[in-house]
TORLONU-83845 format. One line per field, with one value per residue (C-alpha): residue in one letter; x, y, z. Coordinates in pm, whole numbers. Each point is the difference from the previous one (the first is absolute). Example, Ala and Ser with C-alpha at 12.3 -4.5 7.8 and 13.67 -1.06 7.14 Angstrom:
// residues 2
res: a, s
xx: 1230, 137
yy: -450, 344
zz: 780, -66
***
This chain:
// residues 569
res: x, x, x, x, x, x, x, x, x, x, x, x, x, x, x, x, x, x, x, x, x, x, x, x, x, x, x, x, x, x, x, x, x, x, x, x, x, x, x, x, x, x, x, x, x, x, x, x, x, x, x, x, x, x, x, x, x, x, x, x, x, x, x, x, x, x, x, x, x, x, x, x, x, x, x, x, x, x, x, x, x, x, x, x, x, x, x, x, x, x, x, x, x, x, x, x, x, x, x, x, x, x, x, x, x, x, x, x, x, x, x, x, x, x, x, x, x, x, x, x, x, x, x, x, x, x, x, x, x, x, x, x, x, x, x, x, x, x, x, x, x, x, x, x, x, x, x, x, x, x, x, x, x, x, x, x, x, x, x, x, x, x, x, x, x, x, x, x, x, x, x, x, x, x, x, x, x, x, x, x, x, x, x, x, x, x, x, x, x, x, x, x, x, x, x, x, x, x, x, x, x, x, x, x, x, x, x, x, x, x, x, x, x, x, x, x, x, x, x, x, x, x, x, x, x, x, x, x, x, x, x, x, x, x, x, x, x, x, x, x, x, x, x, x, x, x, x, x, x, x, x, x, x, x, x, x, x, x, x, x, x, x, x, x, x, x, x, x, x, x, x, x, x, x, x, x, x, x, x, x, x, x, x, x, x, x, x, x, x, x, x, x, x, x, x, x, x, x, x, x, x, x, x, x, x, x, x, x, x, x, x, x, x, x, x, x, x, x, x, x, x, x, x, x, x, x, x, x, x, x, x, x, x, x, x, x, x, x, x, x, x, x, x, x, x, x, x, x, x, x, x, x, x, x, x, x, x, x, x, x, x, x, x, x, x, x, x, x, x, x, x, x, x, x, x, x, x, x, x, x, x, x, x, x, x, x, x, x, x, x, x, x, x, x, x, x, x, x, x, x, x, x, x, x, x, x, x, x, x, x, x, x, x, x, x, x, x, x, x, x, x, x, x, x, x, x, x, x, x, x, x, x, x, x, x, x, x, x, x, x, x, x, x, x, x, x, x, x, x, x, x, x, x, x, x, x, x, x, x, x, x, x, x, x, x, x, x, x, x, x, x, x, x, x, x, x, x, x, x, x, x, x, x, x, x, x, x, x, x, x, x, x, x, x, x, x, x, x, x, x, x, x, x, x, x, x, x, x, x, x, x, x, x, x, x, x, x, x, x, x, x, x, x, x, x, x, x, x, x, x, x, x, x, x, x, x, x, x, x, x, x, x, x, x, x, x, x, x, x, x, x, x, x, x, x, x, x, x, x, x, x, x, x, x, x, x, x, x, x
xx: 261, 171, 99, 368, -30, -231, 301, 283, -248, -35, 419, 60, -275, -78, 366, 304, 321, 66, 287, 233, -184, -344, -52, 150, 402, 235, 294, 372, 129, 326, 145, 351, 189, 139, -116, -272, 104, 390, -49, -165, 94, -136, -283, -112, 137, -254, -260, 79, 0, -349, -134, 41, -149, -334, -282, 133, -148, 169, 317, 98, 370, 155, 270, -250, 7, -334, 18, -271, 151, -238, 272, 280, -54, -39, 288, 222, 16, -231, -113, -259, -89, -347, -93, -372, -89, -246, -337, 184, 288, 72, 264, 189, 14, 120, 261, 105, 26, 157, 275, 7, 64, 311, 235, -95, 2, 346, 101, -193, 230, 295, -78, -131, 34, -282, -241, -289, -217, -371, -253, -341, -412, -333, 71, 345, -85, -316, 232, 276, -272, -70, 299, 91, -294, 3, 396, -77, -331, 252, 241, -265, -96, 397, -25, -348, 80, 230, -152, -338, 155, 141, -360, -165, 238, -55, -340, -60, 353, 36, 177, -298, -280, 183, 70, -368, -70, 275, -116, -396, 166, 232, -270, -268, 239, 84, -361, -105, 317, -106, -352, 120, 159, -288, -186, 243, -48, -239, 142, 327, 7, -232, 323, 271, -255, 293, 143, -245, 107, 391, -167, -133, 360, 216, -171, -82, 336, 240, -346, 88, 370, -11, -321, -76, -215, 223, 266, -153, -137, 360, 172, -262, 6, 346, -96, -315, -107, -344, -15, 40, -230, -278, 68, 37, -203, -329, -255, 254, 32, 336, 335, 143, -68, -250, 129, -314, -97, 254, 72, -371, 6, 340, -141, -343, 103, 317, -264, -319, 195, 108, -242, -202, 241, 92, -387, -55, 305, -65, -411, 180, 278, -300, -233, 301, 126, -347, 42, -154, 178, 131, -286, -309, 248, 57, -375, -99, 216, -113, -324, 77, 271, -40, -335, 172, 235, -243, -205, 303, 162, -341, -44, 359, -79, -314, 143, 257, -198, -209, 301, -31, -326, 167, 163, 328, 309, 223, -378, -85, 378, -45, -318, 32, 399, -166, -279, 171, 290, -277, -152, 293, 76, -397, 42, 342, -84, -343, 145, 365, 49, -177, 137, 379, -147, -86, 321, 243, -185, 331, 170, -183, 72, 387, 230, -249, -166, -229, -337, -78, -355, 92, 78, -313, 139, 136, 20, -319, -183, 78, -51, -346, -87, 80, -194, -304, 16, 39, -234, -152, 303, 201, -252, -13, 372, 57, -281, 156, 419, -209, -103, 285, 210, -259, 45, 263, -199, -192, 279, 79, 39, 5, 180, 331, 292, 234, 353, 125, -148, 205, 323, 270, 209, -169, 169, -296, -91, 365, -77, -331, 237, 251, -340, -70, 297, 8, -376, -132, -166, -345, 127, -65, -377, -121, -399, -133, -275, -232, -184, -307, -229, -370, -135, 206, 222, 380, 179, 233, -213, -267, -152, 258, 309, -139, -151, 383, 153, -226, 19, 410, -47, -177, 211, 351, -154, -22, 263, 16, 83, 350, -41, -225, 24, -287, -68, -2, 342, 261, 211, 53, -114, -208, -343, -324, -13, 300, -185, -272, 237, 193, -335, -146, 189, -13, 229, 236, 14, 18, 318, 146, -9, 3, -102, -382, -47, 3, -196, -283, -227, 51, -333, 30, -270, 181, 336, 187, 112, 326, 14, 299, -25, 156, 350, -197, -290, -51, -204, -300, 6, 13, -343, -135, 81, -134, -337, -8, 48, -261, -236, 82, -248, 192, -221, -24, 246, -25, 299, 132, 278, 281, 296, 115, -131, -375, 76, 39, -303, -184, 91, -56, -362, -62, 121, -200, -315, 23, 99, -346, -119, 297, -61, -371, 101
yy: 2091, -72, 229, -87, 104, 315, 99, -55, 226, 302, -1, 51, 244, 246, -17, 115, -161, -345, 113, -279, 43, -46, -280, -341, 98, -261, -27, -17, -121, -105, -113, -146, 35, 363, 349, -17, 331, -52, -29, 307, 171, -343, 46, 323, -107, -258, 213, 286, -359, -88, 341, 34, -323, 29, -65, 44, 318, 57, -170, 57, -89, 5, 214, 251, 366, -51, -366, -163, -178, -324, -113, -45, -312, 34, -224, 231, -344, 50, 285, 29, 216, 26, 32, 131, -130, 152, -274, -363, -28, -224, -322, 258, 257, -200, -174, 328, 81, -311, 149, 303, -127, -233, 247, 82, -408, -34, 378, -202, -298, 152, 188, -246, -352, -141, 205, -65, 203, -90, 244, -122, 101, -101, 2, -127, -290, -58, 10, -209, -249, 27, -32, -259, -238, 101, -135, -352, 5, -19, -253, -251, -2, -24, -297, -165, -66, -262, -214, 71, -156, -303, -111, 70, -210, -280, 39, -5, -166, 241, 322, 157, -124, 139, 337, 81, 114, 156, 213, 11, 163, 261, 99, 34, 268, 184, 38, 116, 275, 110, 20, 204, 216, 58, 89, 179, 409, 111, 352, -75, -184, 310, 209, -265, -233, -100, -177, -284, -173, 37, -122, -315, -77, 101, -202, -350, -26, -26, -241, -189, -22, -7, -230, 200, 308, 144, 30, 112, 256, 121, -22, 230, 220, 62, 96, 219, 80, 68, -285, -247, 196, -5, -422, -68, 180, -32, 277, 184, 399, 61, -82, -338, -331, -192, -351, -164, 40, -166, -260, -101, 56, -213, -319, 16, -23, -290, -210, 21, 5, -314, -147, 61, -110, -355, -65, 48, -126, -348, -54, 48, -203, -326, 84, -54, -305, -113, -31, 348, 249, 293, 236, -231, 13, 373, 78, -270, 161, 338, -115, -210, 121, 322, 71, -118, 267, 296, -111, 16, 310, 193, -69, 172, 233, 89, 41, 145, 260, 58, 209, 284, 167, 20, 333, -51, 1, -240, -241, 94, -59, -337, -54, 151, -139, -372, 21, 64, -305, -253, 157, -41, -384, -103, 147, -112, -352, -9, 163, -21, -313, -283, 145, -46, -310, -136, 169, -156, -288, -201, 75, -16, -359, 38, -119, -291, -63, -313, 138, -230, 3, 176, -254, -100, -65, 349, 105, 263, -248, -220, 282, 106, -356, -25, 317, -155, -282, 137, 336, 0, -33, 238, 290, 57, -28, 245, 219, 5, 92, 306, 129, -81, 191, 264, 50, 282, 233, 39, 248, 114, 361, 195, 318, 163, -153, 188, 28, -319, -179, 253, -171, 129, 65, 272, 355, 155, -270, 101, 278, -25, -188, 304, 240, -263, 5, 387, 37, 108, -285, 145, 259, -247, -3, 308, 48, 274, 194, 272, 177, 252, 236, -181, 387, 68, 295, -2, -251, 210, 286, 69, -334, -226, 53, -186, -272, -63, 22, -240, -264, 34, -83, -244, -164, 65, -160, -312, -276, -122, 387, 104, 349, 218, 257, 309, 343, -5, -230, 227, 32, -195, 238, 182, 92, 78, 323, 29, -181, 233, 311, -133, -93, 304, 89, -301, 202, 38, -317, -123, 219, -113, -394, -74, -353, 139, -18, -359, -10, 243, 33, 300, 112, -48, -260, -330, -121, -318, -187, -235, -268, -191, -360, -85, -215, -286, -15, -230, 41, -182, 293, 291, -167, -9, 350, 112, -194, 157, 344, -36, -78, 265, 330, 300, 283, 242, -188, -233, -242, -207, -279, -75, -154, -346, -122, 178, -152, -341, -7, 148, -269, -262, 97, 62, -354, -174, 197, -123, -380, -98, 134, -171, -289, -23, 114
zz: 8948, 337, 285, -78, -368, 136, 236, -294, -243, 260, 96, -352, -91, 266, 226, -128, -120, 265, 189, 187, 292, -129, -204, -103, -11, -140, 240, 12, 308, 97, 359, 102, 301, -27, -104, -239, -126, -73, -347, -6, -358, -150, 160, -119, -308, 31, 79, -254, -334, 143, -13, -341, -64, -208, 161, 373, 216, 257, 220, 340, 125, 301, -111, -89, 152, 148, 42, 196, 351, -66, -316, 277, 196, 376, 30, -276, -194, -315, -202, -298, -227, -150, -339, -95, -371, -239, 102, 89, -218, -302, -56, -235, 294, 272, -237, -29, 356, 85, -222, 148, 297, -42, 3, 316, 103, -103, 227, 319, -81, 29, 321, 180, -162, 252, -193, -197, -236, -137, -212, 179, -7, -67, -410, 2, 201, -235, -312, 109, 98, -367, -171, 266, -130, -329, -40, 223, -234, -291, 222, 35, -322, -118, 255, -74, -373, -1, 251, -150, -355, 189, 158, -380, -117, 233, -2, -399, -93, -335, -39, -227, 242, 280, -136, -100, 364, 41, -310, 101, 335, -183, -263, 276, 200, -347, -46, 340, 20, -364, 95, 278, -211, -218, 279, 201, 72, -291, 49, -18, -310, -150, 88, -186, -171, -220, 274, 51, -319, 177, 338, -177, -162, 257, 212, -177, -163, 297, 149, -354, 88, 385, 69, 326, 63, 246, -172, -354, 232, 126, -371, -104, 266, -57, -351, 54, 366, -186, -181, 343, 157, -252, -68, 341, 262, -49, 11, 202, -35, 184, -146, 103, 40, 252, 92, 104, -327, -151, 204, -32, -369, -43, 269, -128, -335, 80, 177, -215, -307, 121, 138, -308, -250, 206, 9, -398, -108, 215, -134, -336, 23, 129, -281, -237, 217, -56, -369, -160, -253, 116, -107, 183, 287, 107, -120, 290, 206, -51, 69, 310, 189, -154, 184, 299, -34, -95, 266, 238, -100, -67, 442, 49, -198, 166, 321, -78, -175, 332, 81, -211, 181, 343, -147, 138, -245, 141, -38, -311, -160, 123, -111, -352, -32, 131, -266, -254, 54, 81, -370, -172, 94, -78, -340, -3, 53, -190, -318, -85, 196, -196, -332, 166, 98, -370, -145, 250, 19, -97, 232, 285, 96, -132, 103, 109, -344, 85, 147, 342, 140, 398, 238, 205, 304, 67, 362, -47, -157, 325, 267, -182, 11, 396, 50, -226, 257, 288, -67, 338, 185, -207, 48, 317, 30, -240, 145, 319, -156, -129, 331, 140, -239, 12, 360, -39, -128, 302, 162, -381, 5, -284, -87, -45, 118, 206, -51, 118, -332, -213, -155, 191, -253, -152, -17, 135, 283, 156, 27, 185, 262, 1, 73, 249, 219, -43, 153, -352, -172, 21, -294, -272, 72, 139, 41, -207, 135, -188, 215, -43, 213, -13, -57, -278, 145, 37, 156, 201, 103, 282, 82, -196, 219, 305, -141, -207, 311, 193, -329, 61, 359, -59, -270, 238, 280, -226, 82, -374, -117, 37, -139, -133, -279, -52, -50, 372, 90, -168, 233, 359, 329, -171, 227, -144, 56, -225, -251, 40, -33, -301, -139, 8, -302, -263, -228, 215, 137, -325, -57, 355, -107, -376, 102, 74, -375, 59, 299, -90, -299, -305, 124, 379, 82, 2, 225, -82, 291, -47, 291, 52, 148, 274, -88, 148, -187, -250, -366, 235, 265, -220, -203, 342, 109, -329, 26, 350, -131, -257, 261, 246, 13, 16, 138, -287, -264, -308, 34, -304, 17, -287, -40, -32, 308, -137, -353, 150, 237, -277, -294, 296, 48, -393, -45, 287, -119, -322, 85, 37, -336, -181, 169, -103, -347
***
């Protein structure tokens, strides 16, 4: 329902195929400190492996006959070579790429050993952001397990006590991933419902083995693409995984498991301190610190679940993937728990077999004490460490990061910084604009022409805008009365620059507009210009905004809108 997602609809419905030039390119640069071109037969080697990739459009080369100058760098340094996919891309298809390209990498190398080659874009940077959390997701939790066993340990002194959250935290994530599965893409499973009973195995038994979400999730994607998909990427329609679900899913359900577990576990190991049977013991805790619990969880779970209105995917997934973990770990702890609890009851105080009352004079009891004591004192002083630590958020400002905050490592960040020093950077996140005639008639013909023209002026004249890419910028020098002329006859204008079937409508009433940042703009100033073009009046033109910079300043203002309804909720 947003402008962005209006834009996105209309590019792939009434234009033609996205050519390199129009649209969201992924980008192979490369820069050293001789001739970008010396490797030249592995370059159009290069070019020839990813045009017979599936899924990719079009490429342009430098070593093409027709090669466009803007691929050379000004300084002969660098050269690219742009690849148009079919929509954004998948993991699977810039793997692929990346392949594609290495030959080429190695060529480069041994030319000019100062050189350096990165595939770069909008989606690759977005997926290697992915991948990159989704493996330290899996780190941490390779990390957080041992110490997390060592602090159990001290802080219940038995092996069986201390495992019980540990297993309250693994059952809670197996839950929420298999309730994602089960509600995963109802039309997918319709086309292979055989595979939800494989998406429920394939899943939970390397969780079983591997006691971490993140990495079930990569054993069984290297067994069943489908199968990861469908267990761990909740309420998703495209192929691949979305990290900020899982990393939610797999910390939600660590720490609630957890915290749940210790809570239960520690009212039932006091009631049977206290003298009662096992039985009387976890049905008092079921009803004490149980309620606690349900209480608890059932207020994460509520706003978390005030998520899933906003209508944004990225909101919902965390929503629906938090729900379901915080689920999971109340019934977790309310129903299989106190049965481990009687069952193991034996062992929970071994190797320490004697049952001693808690010591009295613990430090909490002290410092709660103090506090008791000193309740008018304490207050205020605690009162005031909030507003002081609050103070921050006065010049918080929220948003999307620009590329600084990317880990510098990445593939895909180096090669932003390779389009940087070669003037281009503003090719990862081109502005797409839709434009129509307010009166209906066609976009290039008597009383569209001008008003194009004047919206191109006015867009060139912009210091943030490095270039600008219409229906009526094909070519630099061109006047307007050669516009006019060449316009005159769509058809063959049409057959004079292939690229118009990106740049104007099947039925003639709509041009698309790409706008390239300039290489100093950040994320920040392209969401400005495009909240500036969306408020501009065109005379005689309906102007739409898309692209990343659009999405972004879009999904800002869907979340602030509906902060104050989740908040009340």
């Amino acid at each position: 329902g947003t402008e962005s997602y209006a834009v996105a609809q209309a590019r792939r419905t009434e234009f033609g195929a996205q050519g390199v030039t129009v649209g969201e390119p992924w980008i192979v640069i490369w820069r050293g400190e001789r001739d970008p071109l010396a490797a030249r037969a592995a370059i159009a080697a290069t070019a020839e492996r990813l045009r017979a990739l599936p899924g990719i459009t079009a490429v342009h080369a430098p070593t093409d006959p027709d090669a466009d100058p803007r691929l050379l760098a000004a300084d002969r340094r660098g050269a690219t070579i742009l690849v148009a996919p079919d929509g954004h891309g998948t993991t699977a298809a810039v793997a692929a790429a990346r392949e594609a390209v290495a030959p080429l990498r190695a060529a480069l190398k041994a030319a000019d050993p100062t050189s350096e080659l990165a595939l770069t874009g909008s989606f690759p940077l977005g997926n290697d952001l992915i991948l990159l959390a989704g493996s330290d997701s899996a780190r941490a939790e390779a990390l957080l397990a041992g110490p997390l066993l060592l602090v159990l340990l001290l802080v219940f002194g038995s092996p069986a006590a201390a495992l019980l959250p540990l297993l309250m935290a693994a059952g809670a994530g197996v839950l929420a991933f298999a309730g994602g599965a089960l509600i995963a893409p109802v039309a997918r499973l319709r086309r292979e419902p055989r595979r939800l009973g494989l998406a429920l195995a394939a899943y939970v038994v390397p969780f079983a083995v591997l006691a971490s979400p993140q990495m079930a999730l990569n054993v069984a994607h290297g067994l069943d693409p489908f199968i990861a998909n469908n267990a761990g990427y909740i309420l998703r329609a495209e192929r691949g995984h979305f990290a900020a679900d899982q990393t939610i899913v797999s910390m939600l359900g660590l720490a609630l498991g957890i915290d749940y577990a210790l809570l239960i576990v520690a009212r039932y190991r006091e009631r049977r301190r206290a003298g009662e049977e096992p039985r009387e013991a976890a049905i008092a805790t079921a009803g004490t610190a149980g309620w606690t619990v349900a209480c608890a969880g059932g207020v994460v779970m509520v706003s978390l679940a005030t998520l899933l209105p906003i209508g944004l995917l990225d909101a919902r997934s965390v929503g629906l993937g938090g729900a379901l973990v915080v689920a999971a770990a109340i019934s977790l702890a309310l129903g299989l728990l106190p049965a481990l609890l009687v069952i193991l009851d034996r062992w929970l105080d071994w190797p320490r077999r004697e049952r001693q009352a808690p010591r009295l004079g613990d430090v909490g009891a002290n410092v709660a004490r103090a506090l008791a004591r000193w309740r008018w004192i304490a207050a205020p002083v605690a009162l005031a460490l909030l507003v002081v630590l609050a103070l921050p958020l006065g010049s918080l400002r929220t948003g999307v990061p620009d590329m600084r905050f990317y880990p510098a490592g990445m593939e895909s960040v180096r090669g932003v910084a390779l389009l940087d020093a070669q003037g281009r950077r503003g090719w990862t996140v081109p502005i797409q604009l839709v434009v129509h005639r307010r009166d209906g008639g066609p976009i290039v013909g008597a009383g569209g022409l001008g008003p194009l023209l004047a919206l191109s002026r006015t867009l060139r004249a912009d210091p943030r805008v490095a270039e600008v890419v219409s229906p009526v910028d094909l070519r630099a020098g061109l006047r307007p009365m050669q516009y006019a002329a060449l316009w005159a006859d769509p058809a063959g204008a049409r057959r004079r620059y292939p690229a118009l079937d990106a740049l104007v409508s099947r039925d003639g009433k709509a041009a698309a507009f790409q706008v390239i940042p300039a290489n100093d703009s950040d994320v920040g100033d392209s969401m400005a210009l495009v909240a500036g073009i969306r408020t501009w009046d065109v005379p005689g033109l309906e102007v739409r905004a898309g692209g990343l910079a659009a999405l972004n300043l879009d999904h800002d203002a869907r979340i602030h809108a509906a902060t104050p309804g989740a908040l009340g909720a």
